[in-house]
N, C-alpha and C positions, 0 to 999 in steps of 0.2 A: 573430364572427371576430376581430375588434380585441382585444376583451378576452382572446381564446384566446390569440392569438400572441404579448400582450402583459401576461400573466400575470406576466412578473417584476416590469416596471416600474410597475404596476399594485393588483394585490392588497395587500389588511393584511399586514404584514412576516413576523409570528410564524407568521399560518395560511401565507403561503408558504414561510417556512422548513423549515417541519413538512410542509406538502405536499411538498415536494423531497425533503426529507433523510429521510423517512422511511421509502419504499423502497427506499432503498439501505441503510438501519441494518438493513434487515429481511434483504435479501440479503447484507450484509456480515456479520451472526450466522451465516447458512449457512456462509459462506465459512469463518467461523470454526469453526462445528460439524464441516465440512471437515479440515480442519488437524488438528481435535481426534481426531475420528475415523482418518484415515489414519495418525497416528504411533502410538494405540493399536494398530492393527493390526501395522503394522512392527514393534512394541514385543512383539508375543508372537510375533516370530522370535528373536526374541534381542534383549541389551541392543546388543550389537554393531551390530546393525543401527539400532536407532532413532538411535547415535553415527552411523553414517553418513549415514543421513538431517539430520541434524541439523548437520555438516560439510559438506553440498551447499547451504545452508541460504543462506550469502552468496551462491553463484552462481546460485542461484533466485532468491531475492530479488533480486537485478541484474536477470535478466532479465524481471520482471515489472516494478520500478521503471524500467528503458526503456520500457517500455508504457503504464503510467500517466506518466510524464514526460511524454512526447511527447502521451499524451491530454490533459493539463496543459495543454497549449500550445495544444494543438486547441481546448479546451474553452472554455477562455479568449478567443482571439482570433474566434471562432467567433460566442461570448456577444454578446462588445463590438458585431461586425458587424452580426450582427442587433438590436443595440440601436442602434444608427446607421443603419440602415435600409440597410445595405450589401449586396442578400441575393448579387450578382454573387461577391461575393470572398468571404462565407459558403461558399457552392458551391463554390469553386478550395480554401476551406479543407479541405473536406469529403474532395472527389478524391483532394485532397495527404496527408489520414490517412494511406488504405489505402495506397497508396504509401510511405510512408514505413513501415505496418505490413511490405510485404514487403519492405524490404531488412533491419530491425530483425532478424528473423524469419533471412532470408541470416546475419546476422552471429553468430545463436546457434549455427545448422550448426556455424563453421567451429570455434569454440571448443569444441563439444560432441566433434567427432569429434577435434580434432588438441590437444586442451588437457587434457583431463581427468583423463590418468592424472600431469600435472605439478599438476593441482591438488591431489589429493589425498595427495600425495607431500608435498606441503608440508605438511600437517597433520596425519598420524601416519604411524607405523612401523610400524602393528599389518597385515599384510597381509590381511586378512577382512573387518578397514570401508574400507579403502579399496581393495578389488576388490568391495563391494558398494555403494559411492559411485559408481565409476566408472558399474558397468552402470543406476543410478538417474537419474543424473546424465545420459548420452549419453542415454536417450531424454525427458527434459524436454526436451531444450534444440534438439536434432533435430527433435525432432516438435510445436516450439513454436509451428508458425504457428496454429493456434487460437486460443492465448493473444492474440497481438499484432493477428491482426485484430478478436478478439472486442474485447476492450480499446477498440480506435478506433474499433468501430463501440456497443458503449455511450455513448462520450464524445459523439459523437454526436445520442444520444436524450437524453444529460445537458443537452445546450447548448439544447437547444429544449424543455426544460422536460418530458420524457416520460422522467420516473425512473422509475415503474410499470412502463413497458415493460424498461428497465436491469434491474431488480430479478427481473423474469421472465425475463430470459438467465442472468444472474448464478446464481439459483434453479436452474435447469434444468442449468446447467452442474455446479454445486456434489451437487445429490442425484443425479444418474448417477453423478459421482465414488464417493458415497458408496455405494450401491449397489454399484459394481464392483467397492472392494476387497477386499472380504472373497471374492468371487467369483475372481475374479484372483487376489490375494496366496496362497490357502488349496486353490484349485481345487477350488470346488464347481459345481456342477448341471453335471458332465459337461464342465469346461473345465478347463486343465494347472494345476499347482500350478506359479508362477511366481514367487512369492517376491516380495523386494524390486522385482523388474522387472514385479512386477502390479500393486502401487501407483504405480509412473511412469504405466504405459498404461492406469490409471483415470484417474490422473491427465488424461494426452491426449486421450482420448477424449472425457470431460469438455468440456473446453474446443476441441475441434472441434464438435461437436453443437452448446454454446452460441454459436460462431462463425456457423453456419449459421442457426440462431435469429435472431442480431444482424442479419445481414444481408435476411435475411426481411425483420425487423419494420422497419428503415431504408427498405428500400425502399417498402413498402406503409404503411404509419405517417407514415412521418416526412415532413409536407408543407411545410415552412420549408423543408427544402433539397432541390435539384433534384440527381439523380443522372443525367449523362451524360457522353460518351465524352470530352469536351474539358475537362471538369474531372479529368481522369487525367491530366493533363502537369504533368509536376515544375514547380514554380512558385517559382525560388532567391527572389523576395522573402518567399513565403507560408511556406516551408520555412524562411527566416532568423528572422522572426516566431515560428513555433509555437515555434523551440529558444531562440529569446533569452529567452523566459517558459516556456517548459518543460526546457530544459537544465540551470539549476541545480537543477531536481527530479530529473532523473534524477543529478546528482551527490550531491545529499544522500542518494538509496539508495546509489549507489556509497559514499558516506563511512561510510553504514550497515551496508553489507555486510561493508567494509574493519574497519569495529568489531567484526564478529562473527566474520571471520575470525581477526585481531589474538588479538581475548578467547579463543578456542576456542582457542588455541595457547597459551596465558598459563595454563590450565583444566588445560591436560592438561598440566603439567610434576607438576603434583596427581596429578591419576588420569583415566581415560577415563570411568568413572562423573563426573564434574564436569561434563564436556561434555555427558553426555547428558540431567542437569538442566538444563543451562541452553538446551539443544533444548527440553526438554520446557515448560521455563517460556515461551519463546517461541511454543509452539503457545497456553498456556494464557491467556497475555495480548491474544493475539487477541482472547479474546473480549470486553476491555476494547478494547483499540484497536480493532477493527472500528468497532464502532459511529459509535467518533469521526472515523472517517475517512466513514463514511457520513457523517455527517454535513457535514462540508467537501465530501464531493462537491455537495451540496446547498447548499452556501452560496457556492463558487465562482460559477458562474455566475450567481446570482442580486446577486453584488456585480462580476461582471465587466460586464453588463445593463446596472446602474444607472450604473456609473463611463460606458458609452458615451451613458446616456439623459440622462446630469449630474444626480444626483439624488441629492446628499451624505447627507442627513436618512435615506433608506432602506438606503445601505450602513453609514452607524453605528449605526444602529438593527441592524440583524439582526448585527452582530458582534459586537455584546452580548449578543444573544440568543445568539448561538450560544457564547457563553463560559460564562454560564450555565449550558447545557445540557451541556458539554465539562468543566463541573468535575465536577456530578453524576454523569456516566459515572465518571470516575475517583476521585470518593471510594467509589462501590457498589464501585470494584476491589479498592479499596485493603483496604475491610473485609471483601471476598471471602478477599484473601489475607492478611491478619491472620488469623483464624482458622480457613480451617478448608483449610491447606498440605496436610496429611498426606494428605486424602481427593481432594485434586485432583491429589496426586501419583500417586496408588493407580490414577488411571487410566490411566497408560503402565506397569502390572506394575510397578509398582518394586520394587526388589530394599532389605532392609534399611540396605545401602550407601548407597541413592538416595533413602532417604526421612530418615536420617540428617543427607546432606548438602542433600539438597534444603528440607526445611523452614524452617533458618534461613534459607538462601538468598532463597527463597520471599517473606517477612518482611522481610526489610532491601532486595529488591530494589524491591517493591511502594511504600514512602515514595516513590517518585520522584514517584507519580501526582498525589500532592497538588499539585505542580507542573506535572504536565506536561498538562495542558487547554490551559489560556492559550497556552502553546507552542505546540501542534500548532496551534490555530484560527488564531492568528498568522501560521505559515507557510504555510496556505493563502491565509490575504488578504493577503500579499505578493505569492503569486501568480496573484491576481485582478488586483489593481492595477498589476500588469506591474514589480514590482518581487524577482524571483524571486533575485536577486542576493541579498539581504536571509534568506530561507529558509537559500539553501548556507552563510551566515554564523555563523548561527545551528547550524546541524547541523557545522560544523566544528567552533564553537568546545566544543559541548557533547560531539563524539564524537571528536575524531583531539586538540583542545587539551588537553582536559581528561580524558576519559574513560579512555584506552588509557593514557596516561601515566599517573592515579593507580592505575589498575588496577597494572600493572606495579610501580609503588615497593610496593603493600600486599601485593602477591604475595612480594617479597623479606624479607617476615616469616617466611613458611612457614606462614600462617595463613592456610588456605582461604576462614573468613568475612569474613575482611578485605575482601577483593577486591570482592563482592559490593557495597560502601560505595561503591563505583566510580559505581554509577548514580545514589544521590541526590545525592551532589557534584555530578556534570555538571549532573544538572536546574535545581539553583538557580541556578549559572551560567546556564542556557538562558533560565529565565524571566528573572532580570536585562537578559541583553541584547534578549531580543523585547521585554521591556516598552520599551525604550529605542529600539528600531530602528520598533516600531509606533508610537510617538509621532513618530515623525521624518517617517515615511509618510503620516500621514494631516494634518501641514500641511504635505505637500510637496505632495501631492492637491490639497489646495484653493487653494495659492499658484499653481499652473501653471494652474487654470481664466481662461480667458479673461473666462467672464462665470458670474454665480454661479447653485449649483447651486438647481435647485428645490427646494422644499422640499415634501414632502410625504407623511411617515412615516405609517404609518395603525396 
């Protein structure tokens, strides 16, 4: 039992890394075969449509980057407890999720119903993508409480070391998605042709089932933390804690989304085909980033763990490992989209327009990757170490400092591929300053230990 519960601070570094993060790489490629799947669909309603998909695009991604944010914070301070043997305020952490999942969940309602025909107003004038954004758009965000509890109740099985289980909501949620839309979207086996608003409520449904799932397997599963009536009361200390380590996560999505809105208005002064590349490139690089974000699921807590168990030797060790690992994702990307743009475009229908404009796109957008491992790993072990500050720093300076502004000056050329040049500039920026901000963190770590840490990398 000692060694179960104490699997982080315990086990050879590499097999726990790879034990953690491996379920989640595996659920994170669904997720991405997901994305990849539902916009090909949207994509043979028309181009129009996958453009609107693809302009709701910042305000989805908000309100899942509120979800994971906040599970950031959860996962994190959750980690530390049980690594300090704290399991009392574990437990008030736990409560204070779901709690915190339904007001997140309230705040999407009110934006969905009273906000979305101003959102989409802002971002074109073509009235067909954005009255087919709208009705996309209101039921994500409406019927998003699946999303935000499922979320908090994976982070959850994250913190206690039962990715496996993660990996099978994640799964479960992601192949009904994928199932439903061509059912929904096309109305087949005797159900209505519902268009764009059948990929939202595959969407939903999706992530209600796997909510229900989550909550299952927490409750029966999950035996580090204790689920009762008195761990449901708002707890302003515990509530200060999860956003002081996960608020600047949920900013760096907001900074994120703000990028995508920004760029997708900068796109279309071009054409509406420009947007819908660089929708469809974003579906397409999931399947690079997914991974790597699994993989930071999996390394979070197991450096959150150690920092409570004081065990220097095992969080340097596994974040080299996992940098390692984080490049290699992103060079397979990199040479995915070096050669072969044309045939990954071919899967959202492109129109000659789109494969035109998409390929070089494709190619110059892809160099960033070369860079951008080190980055992403970086930003998670900021906010492992409760220095989440350091992450929002990082995503400003690479997307609102740098990014939108040279975006914008290469657009005033009137050369479409310019723009494009937008992303490997930020990146080398980005990794400059992580390499600089990680070094600063990790003897600011060790100068604030009281007494030193063990040593005992396996």
């Amino acid at each position: 039992m000692e060694l179960r519960e104490n699997k982080m601070g315990v086990m050879p570094v590499n097999k726990l890394l790879i034990s953690m993060a491996l379920p989640m790489i595996i659920s994170m490629l669904v997720q991405a075969l997901y994305n990849i799947v539902d916009s090909m669909y949207v994509s043979q309603l028309s181009e129009y449509a996958l453009t609107a998909v693809s302009l709701a695009f910042p305000a989805q991604n908000l309100m899942i980057g509120i979800a994971t944010g906040t599970g950031v914070g959860v996962a994190s301070l959750l980690s530390r407890s049980l690594g300090e043997k704290n399991y009392e305020k574990a437990n008030t952490v736990a409560g204070n999720s779901f709690l915190l999942a339904i007001a997140s969940w309230l705040l999407l309602v009110v934006f969905g119903l009273f906000f979305s025909k101003m959102y989409f107003r802002g971002q074109t004038e073509v009235v067909e993508i954005a009255a087919m954004g709208v009705t996309y758009l209101r039921i994500v965000t409406v019927a998003s409480l699946g999303i935000f509890v499922e979320i908090a109740m994976e982070r959850l099985l994250q913190s206690t070391g039962r990715t496996m289980l993660s990996m099978v909501v994640q799964l479960v949620g992601a192949i009904i998605n994928i199932i439903l839309d061509p059912i929904l979207i096309f109305g087949r086996y005797g159900f209505p042709e519902m268009g764009i608003a059948g990929a939202a409520v595959a969407t939903v449904i999706g992530q209600i089932v796997a909510m229900i799932i989550a909550i299952i397997l927490n409750l029966a599963l999950n035996k580090e933390i204790k689920f009762a009536k008195k761990y449901l009361k708002a707890d302003r200390q515990i509530i200060k804690e999860v956003y002081i380590i996960g608020f600047p996560s949920i900013l760096m999505v907001a900074i994120g989304s703000l990028m995508t809105f920004s760029l997708n208005k900068i796109l279309g002064i071009f054409t509406s085909t420009a947007v819908a590349v660089f929708g469809a490139y974003y579906k397409l690089q999931s399947f690079v980033f997914m991974p790597l974000f699994g993989l930071n699921n999996g390394l979070v807590p197991i450096v959150a763990y150690n920092l409570g168990a004081r065990k220097k030797d095992r969080i340097v060790k596994v974040i080299k490992l996992a940098m390692i690992y984080a490049v290699g994702l992103m060079m397979f990307g990199f040479v995915t989209f070096q050669y072969v743009p044309e045939a990954l475009l071919s899967l959202f229908n492109a129109s000659d327009e789109m494969i035109e404009i998409g390929v070089p796109a494709l190619r110059t957008l892809s160099l960033s990757y070369i860079f951008a491992g080190i980055c992403i790993v970086s930003a998670s072990v900021f906010q492992a170490l409760d220095k989440s500050i350091y992450s929002l720093l990082m995503s400003a300076a690479r997307q609102l400092i740098v990014l939108i502004p040279v975006a914008y000056l290469l657009s005033l050329t009137g050369v479409l591929d310019y723009v494009w040049w937008s992303f490997p500039i930020a990146e080398v920026v980005s990794l400059a300053v992580s390499l600089l901000l990680l070094r600063k963190v990790m003897r600011d770590v060790s100068r604030v230990m009281d007494t030193p840490f063990e040593s005992s990398a396996n």
